[in-house]
C-alpha positions as CSV (number, residue, x, y, z in Angstrom):
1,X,85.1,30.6,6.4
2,X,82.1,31.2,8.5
3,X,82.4,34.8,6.5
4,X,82.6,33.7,3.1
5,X,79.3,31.4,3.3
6,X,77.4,34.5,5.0
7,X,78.2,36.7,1.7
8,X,77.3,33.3,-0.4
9,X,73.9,33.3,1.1
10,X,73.7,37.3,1.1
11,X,74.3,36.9,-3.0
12,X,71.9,34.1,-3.2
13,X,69.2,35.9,-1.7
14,X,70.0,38.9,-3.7
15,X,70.3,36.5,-6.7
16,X,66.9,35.1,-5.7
17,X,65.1,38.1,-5.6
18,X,66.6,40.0,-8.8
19,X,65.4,36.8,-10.8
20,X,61.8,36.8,-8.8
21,X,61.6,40.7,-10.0
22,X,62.6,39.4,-13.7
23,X,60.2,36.7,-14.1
24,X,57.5,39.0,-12.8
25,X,58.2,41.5,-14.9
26,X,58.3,39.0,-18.0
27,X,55.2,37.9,-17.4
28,X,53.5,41.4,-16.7
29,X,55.1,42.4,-20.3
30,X,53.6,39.3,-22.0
31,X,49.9,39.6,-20.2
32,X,50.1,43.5,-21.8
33,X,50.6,41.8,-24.6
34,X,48.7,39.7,-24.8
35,X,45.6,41.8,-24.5
């Protein structure tokens, strides 16, 4: 058990981070844009 909630919150992290990278990468594309 103790197992399967470290790899939950190893995922969520990872998860966390890949969608932090997306957002800022979304917004870098819209402010190139946007100029």
């Amino acid at each position: 058990m103790n197992n399967f909630k470290a790899a939950l919150k190893k995922n969520k992290k990872d998860y966390l981070i890949t969608l932090g990278i997306y957002i800022i990468s979304v917004l870098l594309t819209m402010v190139y844009i946007a100029q």
